[in-house]
C-alpha positions as CSV (number, residue, x, y, z in Angstrom):
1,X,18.2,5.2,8.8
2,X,17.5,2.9,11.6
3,X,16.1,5.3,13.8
4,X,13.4,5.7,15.0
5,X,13.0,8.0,18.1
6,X,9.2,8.6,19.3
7,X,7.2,10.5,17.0
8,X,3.6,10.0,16.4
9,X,0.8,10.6,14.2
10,X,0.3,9.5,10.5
11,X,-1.3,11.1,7.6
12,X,-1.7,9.1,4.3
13,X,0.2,11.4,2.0
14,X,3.5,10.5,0.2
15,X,5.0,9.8,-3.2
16,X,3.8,9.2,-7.1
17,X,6.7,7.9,-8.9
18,X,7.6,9.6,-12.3
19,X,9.1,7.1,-15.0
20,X,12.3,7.5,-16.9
21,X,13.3,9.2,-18.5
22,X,13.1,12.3,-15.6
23,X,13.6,15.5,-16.1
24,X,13.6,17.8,-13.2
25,X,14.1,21.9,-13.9
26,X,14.7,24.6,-11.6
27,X,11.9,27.0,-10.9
28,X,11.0,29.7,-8.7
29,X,10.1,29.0,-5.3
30,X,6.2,30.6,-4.4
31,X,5.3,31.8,-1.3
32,X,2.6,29.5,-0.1
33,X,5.1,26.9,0.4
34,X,7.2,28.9,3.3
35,X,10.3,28.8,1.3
36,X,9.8,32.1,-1.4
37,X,13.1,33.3,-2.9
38,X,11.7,36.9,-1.8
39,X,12.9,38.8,1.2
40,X,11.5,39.1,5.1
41,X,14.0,37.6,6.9
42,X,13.5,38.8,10.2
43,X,16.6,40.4,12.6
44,X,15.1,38.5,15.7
45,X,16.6,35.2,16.1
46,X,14.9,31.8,16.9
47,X,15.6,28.6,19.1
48,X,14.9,25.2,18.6
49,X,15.1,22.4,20.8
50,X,15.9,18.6,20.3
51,X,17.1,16.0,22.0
52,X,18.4,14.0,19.1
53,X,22.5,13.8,19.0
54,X,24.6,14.1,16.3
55,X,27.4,11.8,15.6
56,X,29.3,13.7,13.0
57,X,29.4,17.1,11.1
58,X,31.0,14.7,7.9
59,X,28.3,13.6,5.6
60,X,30.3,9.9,4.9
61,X,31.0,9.9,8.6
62,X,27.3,9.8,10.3
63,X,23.9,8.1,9.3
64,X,21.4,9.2,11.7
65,X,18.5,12.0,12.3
66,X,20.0,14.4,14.3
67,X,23.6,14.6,11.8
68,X,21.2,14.6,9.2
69,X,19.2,17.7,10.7
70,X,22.1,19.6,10.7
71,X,23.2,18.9,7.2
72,X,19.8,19.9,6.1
73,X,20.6,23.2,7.0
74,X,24.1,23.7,5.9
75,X,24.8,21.7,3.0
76,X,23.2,22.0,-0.3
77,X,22.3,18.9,-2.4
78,X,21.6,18.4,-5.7
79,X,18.3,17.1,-5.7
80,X,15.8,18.1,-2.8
81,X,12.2,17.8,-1.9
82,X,10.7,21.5,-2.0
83,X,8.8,22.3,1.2
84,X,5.4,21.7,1.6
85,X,5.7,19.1,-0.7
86,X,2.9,16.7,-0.6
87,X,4.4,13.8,-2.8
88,X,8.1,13.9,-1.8
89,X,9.5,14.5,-5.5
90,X,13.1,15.1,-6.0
91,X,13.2,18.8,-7.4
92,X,16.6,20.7,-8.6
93,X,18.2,22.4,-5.3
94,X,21.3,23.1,-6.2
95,X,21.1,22.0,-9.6
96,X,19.5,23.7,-12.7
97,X,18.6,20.3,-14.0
98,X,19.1,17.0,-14.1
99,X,17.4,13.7,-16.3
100,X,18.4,10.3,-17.4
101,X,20.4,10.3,-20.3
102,X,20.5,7.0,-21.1
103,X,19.6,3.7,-18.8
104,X,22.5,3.8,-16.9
105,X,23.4,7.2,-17.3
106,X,22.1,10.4,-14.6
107,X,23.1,14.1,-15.7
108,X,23.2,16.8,-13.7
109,X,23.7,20.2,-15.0
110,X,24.7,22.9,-11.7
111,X,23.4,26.4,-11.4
112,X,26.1,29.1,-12.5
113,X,28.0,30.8,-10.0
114,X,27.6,28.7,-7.2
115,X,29.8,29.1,-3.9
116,X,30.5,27.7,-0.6
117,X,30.2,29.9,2.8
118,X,34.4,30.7,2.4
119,X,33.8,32.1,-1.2
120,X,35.2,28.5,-3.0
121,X,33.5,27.9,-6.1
122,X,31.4,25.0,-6.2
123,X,31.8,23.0,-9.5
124,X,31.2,19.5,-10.8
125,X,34.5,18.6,-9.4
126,X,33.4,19.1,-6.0
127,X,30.3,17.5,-6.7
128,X,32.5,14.0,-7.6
129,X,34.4,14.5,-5.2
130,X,31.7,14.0,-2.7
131,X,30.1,11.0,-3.9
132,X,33.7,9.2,-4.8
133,X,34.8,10.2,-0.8
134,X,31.2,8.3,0.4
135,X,32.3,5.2,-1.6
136,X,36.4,5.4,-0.6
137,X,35.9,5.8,3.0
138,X,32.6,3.6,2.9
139,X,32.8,4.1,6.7
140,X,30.8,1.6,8.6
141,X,28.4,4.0,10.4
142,X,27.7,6.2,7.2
143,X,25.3,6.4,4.3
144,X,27.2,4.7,1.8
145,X,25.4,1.7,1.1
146,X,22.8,3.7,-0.5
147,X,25.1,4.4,-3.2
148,X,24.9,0.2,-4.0
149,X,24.0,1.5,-7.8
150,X,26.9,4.2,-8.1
151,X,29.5,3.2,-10.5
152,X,31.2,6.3,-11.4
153,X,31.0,10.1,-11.3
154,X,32.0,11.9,-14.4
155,X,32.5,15.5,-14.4
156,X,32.5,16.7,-17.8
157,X,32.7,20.1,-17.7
158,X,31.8,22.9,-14.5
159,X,28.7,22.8,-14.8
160,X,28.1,19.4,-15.9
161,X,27.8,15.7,-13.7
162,X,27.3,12.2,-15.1
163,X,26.1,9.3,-12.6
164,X,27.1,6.2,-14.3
165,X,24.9,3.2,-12.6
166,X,25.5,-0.3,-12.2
167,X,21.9,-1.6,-13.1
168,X,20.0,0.5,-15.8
169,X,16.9,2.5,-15.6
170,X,16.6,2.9,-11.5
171,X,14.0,5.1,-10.0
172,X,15.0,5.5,-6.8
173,X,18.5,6.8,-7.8
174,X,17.0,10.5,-8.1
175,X,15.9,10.2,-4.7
176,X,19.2,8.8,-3.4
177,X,20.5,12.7,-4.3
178,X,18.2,14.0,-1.5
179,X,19.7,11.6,0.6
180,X,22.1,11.4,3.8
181,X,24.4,10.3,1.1
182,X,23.8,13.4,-0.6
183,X,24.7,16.8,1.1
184,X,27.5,18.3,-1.3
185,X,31.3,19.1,0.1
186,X,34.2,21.4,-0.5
187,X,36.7,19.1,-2.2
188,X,39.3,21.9,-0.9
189,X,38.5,21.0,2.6
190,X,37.1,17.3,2.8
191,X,39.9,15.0,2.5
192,X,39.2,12.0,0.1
193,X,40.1,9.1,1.6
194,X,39.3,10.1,5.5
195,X,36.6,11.5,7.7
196,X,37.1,15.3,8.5
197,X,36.6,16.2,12.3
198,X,33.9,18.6,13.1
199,X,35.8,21.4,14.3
200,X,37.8,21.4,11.1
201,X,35.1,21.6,9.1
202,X,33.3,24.7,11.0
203,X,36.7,26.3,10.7
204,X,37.0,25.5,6.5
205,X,33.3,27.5,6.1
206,X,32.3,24.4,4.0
207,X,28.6,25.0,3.7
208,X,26.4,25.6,0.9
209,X,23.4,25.3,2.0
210,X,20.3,28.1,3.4
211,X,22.7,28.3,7.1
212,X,26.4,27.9,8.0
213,X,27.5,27.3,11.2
214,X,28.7,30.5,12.8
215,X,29.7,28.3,16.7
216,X,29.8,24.9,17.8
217,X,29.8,22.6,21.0
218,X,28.3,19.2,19.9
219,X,25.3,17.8,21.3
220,X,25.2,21.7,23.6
221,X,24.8,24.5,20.9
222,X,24.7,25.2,17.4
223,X,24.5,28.8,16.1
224,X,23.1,29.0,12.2
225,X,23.9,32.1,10.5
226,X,22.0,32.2,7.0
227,X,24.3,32.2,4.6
228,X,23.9,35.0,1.5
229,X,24.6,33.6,-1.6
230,X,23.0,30.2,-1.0
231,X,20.7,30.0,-4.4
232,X,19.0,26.4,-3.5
233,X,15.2,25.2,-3.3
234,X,14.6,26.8,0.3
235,X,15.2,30.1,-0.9
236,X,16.5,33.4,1.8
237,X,16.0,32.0,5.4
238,X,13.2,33.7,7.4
239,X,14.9,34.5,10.2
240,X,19.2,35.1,10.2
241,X,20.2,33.5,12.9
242,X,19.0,30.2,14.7
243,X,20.1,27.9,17.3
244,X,19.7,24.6,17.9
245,X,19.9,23.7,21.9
246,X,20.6,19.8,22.2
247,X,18.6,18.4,25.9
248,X,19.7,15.2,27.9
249,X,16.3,15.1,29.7
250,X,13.1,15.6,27.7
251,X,11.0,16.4,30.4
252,X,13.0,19.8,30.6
253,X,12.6,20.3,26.8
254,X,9.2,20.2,27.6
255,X,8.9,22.8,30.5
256,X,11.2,24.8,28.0
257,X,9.0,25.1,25.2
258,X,5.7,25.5,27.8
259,X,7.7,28.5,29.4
260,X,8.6,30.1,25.8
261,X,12.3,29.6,26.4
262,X,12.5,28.2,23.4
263,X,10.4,28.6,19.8
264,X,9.5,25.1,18.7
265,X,11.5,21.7,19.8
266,X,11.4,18.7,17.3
267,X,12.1,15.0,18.1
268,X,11.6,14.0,20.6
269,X,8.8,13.9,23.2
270,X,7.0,11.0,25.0
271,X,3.2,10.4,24.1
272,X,2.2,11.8,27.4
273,X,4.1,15.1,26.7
274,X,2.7,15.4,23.3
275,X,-1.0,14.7,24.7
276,X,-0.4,17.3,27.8
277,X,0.8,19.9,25.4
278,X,-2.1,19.5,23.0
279,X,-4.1,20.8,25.7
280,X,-1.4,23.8,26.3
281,X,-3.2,27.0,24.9
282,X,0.1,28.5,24.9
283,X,1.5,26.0,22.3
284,X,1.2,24.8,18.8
285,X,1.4,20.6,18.0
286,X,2.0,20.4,14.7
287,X,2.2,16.8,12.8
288,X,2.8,15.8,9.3
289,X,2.7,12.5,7.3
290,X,4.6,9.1,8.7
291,X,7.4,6.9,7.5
292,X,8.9,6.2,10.7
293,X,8.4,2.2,11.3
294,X,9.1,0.1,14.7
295,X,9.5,-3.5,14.2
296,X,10.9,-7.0,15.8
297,X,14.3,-8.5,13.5
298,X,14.5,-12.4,13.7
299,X,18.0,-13.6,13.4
300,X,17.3,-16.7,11.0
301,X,20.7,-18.3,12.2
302,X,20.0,-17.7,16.3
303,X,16.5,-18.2,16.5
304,X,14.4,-21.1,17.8
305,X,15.2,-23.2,15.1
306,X,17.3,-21.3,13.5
307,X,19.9,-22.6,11.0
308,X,23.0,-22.1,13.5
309,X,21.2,-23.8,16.6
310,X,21.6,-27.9,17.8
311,X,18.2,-28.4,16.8
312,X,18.4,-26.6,13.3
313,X,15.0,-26.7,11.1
314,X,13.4,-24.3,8.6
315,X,10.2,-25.1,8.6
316,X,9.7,-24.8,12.8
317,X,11.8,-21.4,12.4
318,X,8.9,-20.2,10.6
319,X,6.0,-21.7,12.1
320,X,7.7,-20.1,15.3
321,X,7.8,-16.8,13.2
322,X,4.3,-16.7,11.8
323,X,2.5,-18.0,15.0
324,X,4.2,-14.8,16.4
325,X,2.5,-12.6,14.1
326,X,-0.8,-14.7,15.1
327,X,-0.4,-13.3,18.8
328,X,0.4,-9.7,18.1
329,X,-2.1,-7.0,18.7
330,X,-0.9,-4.1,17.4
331,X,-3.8,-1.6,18.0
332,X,-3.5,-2.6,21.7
333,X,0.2,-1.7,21.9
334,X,-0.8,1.5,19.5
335,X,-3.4,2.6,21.8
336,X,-2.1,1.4,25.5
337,X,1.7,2.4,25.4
338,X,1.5,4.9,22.6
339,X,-2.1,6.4,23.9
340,X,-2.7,6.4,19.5
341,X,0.3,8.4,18.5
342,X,1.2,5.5,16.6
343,X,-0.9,3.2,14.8
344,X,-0.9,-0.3,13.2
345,X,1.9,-1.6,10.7
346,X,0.1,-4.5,8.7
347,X,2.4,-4.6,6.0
348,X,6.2,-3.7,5.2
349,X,5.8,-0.2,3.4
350,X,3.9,2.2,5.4
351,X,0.6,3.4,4.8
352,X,0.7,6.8,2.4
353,X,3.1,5.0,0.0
354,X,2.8,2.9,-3.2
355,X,2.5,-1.0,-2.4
356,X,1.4,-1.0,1.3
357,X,-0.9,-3.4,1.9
358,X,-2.2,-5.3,4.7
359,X,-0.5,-8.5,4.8
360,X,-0.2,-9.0,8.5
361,X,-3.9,-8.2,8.7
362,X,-5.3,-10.6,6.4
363,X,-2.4,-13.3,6.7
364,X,-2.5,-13.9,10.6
365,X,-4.4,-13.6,13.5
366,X,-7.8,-13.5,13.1
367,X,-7.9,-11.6,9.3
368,X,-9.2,-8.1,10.7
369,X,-6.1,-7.5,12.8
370,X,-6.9,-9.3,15.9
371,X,-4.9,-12.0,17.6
372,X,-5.9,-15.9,17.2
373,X,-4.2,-18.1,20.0
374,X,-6.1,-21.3,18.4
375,X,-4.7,-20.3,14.9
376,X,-1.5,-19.7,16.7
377,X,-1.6,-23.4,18.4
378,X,-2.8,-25.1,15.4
379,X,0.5,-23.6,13.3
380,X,2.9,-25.2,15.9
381,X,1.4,-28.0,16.0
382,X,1.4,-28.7,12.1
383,X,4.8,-28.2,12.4
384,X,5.9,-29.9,15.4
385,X,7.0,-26.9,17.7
386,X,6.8,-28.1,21.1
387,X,5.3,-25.5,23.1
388,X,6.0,-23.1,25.3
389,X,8.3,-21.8,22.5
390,X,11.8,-20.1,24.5
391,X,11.9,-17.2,23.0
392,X,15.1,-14.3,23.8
393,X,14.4,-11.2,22.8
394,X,15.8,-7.7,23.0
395,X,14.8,-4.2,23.2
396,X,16.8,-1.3,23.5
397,X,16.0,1.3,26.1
398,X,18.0,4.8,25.1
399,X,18.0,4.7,21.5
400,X,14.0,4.0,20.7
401,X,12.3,6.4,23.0
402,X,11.5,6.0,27.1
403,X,8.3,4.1,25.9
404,X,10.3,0.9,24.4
405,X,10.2,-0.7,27.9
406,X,6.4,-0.6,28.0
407,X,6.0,-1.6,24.2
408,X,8.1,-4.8,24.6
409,X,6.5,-5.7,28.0
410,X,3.1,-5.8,25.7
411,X,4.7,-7.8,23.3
412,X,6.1,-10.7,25.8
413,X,2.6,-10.5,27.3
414,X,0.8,-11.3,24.1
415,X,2.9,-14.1,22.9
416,X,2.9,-15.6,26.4
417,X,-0.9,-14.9,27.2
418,X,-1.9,-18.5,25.9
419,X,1.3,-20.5,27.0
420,X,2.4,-20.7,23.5
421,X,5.9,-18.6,24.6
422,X,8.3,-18.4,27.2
423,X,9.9,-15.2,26.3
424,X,12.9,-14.0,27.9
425,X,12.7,-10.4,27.6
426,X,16.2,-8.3,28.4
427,X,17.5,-4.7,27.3
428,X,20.8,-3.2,26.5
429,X,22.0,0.1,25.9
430,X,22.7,1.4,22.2
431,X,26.4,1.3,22.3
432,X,27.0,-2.2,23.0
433,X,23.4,-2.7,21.0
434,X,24.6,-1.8,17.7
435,X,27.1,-4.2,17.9
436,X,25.6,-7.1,19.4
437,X,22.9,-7.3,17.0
438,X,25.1,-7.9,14.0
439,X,27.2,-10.3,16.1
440,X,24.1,-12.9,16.1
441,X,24.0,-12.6,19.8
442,X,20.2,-11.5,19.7
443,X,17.9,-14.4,18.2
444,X,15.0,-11.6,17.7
445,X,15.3,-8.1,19.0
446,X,13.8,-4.5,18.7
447,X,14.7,-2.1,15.7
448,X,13.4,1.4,14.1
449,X,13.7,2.9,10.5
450,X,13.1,6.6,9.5
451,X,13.6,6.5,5.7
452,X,16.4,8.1,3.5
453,X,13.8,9.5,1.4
454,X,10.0,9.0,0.2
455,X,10.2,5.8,-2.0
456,X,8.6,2.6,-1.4
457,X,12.2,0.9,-2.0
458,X,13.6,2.3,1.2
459,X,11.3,-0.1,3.7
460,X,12.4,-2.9,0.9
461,X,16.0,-3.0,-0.3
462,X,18.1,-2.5,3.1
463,X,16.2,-5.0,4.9
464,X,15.6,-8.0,2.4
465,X,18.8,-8.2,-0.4
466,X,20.9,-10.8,0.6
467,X,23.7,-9.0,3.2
468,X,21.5,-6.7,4.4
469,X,21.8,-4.3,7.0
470,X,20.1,-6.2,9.1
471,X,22.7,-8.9,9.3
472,X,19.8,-11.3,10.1
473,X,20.7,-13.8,7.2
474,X,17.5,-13.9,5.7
475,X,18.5,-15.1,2.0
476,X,15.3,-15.2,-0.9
477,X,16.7,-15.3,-4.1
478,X,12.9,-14.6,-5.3
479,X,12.5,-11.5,-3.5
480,X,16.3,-10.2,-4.2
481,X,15.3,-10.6,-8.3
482,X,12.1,-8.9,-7.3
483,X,13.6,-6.0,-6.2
484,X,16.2,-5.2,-8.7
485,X,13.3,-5.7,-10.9
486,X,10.9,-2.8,-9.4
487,X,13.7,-0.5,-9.2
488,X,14.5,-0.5,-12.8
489,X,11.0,-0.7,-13.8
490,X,9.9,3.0,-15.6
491,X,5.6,2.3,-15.6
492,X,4.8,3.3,-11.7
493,X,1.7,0.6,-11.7
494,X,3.8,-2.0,-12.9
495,X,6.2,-1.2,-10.0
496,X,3.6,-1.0,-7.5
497,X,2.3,-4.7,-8.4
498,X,5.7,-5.6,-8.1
499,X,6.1,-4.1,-4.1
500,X,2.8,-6.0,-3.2
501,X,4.1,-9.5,-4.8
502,X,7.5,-8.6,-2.5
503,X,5.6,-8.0,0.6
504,X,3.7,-11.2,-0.4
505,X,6.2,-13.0,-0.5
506,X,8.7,-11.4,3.0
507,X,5.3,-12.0,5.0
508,X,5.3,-15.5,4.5
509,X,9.1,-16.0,5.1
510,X,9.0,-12.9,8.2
511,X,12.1,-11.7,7.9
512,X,11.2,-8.8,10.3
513,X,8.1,-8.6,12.2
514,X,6.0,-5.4,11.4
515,X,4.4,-3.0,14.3
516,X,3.7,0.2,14.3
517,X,4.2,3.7,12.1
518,X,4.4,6.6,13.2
519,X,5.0,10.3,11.8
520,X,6.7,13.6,12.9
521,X,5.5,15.6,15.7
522,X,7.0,18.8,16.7
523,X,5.7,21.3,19.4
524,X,6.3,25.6,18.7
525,X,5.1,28.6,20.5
526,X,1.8,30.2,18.9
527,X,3.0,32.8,17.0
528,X,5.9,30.9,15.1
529,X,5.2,30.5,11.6
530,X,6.9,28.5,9.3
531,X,6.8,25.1,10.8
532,X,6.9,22.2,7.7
533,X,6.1,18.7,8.3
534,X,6.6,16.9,5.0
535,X,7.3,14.2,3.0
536,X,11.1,15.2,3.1
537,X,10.8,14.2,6.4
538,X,12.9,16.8,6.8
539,X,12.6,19.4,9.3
540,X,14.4,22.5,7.1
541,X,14.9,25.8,10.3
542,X,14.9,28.4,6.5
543,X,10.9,28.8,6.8
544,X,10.9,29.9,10.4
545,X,10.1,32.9,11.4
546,X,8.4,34.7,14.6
């Protein structure tokens, strides 16, 4: 999800990738991992805060963190990560089992007696009914593109789902289950060829997961009621009834959670605010491992250079490009806009996951990480860039966090410290953002990511295939053949050798221009327990619990 509000801190966990053929079983939740199947829900009731927004209720309608919060609550999946989980492994949630059945083939066998919040049985027909609605309405701002691979849904009995794939044998497709794409819907109430309005689909009861919704005002209020016969991997909420209180103004989230007006508040606070409250007595920080990524997009058509411009040529383009990522310090920008909630990107898969590397450490600059003006220089020159290079680039101000104005104002000051840039620096808001940068009317410009799920893939196959979301018109034919091969190859060491000669490869060409990870933050009162940073990156409200 290109996302990426401001959270910090990183820890270096993440994901081992299992080979085909997978089989994944239900089994019984423990209670070390805040999610038992036991009792001790409590009768109080909680309150979290965010000041995320959520664009739609309808899973094919919405492909962003703060829909996908709510759907983690109220739908179930078939596949999920269980929580606590350290390696971000697809586990059965609401199925019993599912395994690759042949190379192109995924089965998935449902639990028995399995119902929705208004007592509808939920079958293998609903089940293809969801994923053949994501690829029929294919709406522009949902997660339908993850579902690139999905050929066909088969229901062959009840209990019984076959995923039939386009390309044979591919890993990530078990992950794809836990994904936005992958919250399962009442095909009794979710039209298939349409989007279903919010309001309708709080009146239908169409939730299976560990909450329904029991009241609604979007972006104001939601009111979770745990919902009894949900059987999935969360297992019986801690506490009934939840809310989740949207804010305009972070700085009043803040003084909220200080004040104990509300129990925990996740996504998002500044840097300041989460330093201030570390110091709070009367609080708890809690962080968990990264995946969030900030980075610069250059539009190869718009660009200095760039194939679309008077003075069109490939091989200034990327001189221009790679004596960019000579001049960037990230630590600097880590450390004096972000005061070390984030840290260093050197590579395109984050730190904590299979193939990252450090290829904008050793490949630019000075090798350790540094910037190198001289090295910078000596690149243009070779190529015949005259210098200052005129640079326009964009940053959005709303969508990536209060902080963005200061990050960016680093960046022009670094590539312009030696008189090697001229960059003109300008911001938009998100609304006319989103559409301007896939109208090529930015030649480089700001962007975030959150991924889908915890697979190496995710920082690789959106951004680089050819027509990628991106809509930069980067084109490698080497690196598109690269990545179908990874994601159908079964041995996990093979597959990370093949991320690594990727990366190699995109850092030469700099598609996109690496900065900084990050990781979740969120901020509860003392005594809350429950709170569960993982590698879901998925904050689930069913652990909670005063």
């Amino acid at each position: 999800m290109f996302d990426a509000a401001l959270t910090p801190r990183r820890r270096t966990v993440l994901l081992g990738l299992a080979g085909v053929p997978v089989l994944l079983t239900a089994c019984a939740q423990t209670s070390d991992d805040g999610g038992d199947g036991g009792g001790g829900d409590s009768s109080d009731s909680l309150t979290v805060g965010t000041t995320d927004k959520v664009t739609a209720l309808d899973p094919a309608a919405a492909y962003d963190n703060g829909s996908s919060t709510v759907w983690t609550q109220v739908y179930g999946y078939l596949l999920n990560t269980k929580i606590g989980s350290k390696d971000g492994k697809p586990e059965p949630d609401l199925a019993e089992s599912a395994e690759f059945t042949s190379d192109t083939v995924f089965t998935v066998k449902l639990q028995e007696g399995l119902t929705f919040a208004n007592g509808n049985e939920l079958t293998s027909e609903d089940v293809k009914h969801t994923f053949d609605r994501q690829l029929a309405i294919a709406d522009p701002n949902g997660p339908s593109s993850l579902l690139a691979n999905l050929d066909a849904v088969e229901a062959k009995d009840d209990l019984t789902v076959e995923f039939h794939l386009k390309e044979p044998n591919d890993q990530t497709f078990p992950y794809v289950l836990t994904s936005p794409a992958g919250p399962i819907v009442d095909k009794d109430v979710f039209p298939a060829d349409k989007v279903l309005a919010d309001d309708e689909i709080v009146k239908g009861k169409a939730f299976s997961g560990a909450y329904q919704i029991a009241s609604w005002k979007l972006n104001e209020l939601v009111a979770f009621q745990a919902f009894d016969d949900y059987k999935g991997i969360y297992g019986k909420p801690k506490t009934s009834d939840v809310s989740l209180k949207y804010y305009a103004d972070q700085n009043n989230m803040k003084l909220d959670i200080q004040q104990g007006n509300v129990d925990c508040v996740f996504r998002s606070l500044s840097a300041t605010d989460i330093e201030d409250l570390k110091k709070d007595s009367k609080v708890a920080v809690h962080d968990g491992p990264g995946g969030e990524i900030r980075y610069i997009v250059f539009n190869f058509d718009t660009m200095p250079y760039g194939a679309k411009t008077k003075d069109a040529d490939a091989k200034k383009a990327q001189a221009v490009r790679q004596a960019a990522a000579d001049l960037i310090d990230r630590q600097a920008i880590a450390t004096s806009v972000y005061k070390d909630t984030y840290t260093p990107l050197y590579s395109y898969i984050p730190e904590g996951l299979p193939g990252a590397g450090d290829q904008f450490k050793t490949m630019y600059g000075d090798g350790s990480g540094k910037p190198d003006a001289a090295k910078a220089k000596k690149r243009l020159s070779d190529a015949g860039v005259e210098t200052p290079v005129k640079l326009s680039l964009q940053y959005n101000p709303d969508h990536y966090g209060s902080s963005s104005g200061d990050e960016y104002a680093a960046v022009k000051s670094q590539l312009e410290a030696d008189g090697l840039f001229a960059v003109d620096l300008q911001s938009t808001e998100w609304v006319q953002y989103s559409k301007d940068r896939v109208a090529d009317v930015y030649p480089a410009y700001q962007l975030g990511w959150f991924p889908d799920y915890s697979d190496a893939d995710n920082y690789l196959s959106p951004f680089f295939i050819k027509d990628n979301f991106l809509a930069n018109h980067y084109d490698n034919s080497e690196v598109q053949k690269l990545i179908e091969q990874q994601r159908g190859t079964q041995d996990a060491a093979e597959r990370e050798k093949l991320f690594v000669e990727i990366q190699d490869k995109v850092a030469t060409d700099i598609s996109t221009l690496p900065l900084l990870q990050g990781a979740q933050i969120a901020v509860s009162t003392k005594d809350l327990q429950g709170v569960t940073l993982d590698s879901s990156f998925k904050l689930r409200l069913a652990p909670l619990a005063p």
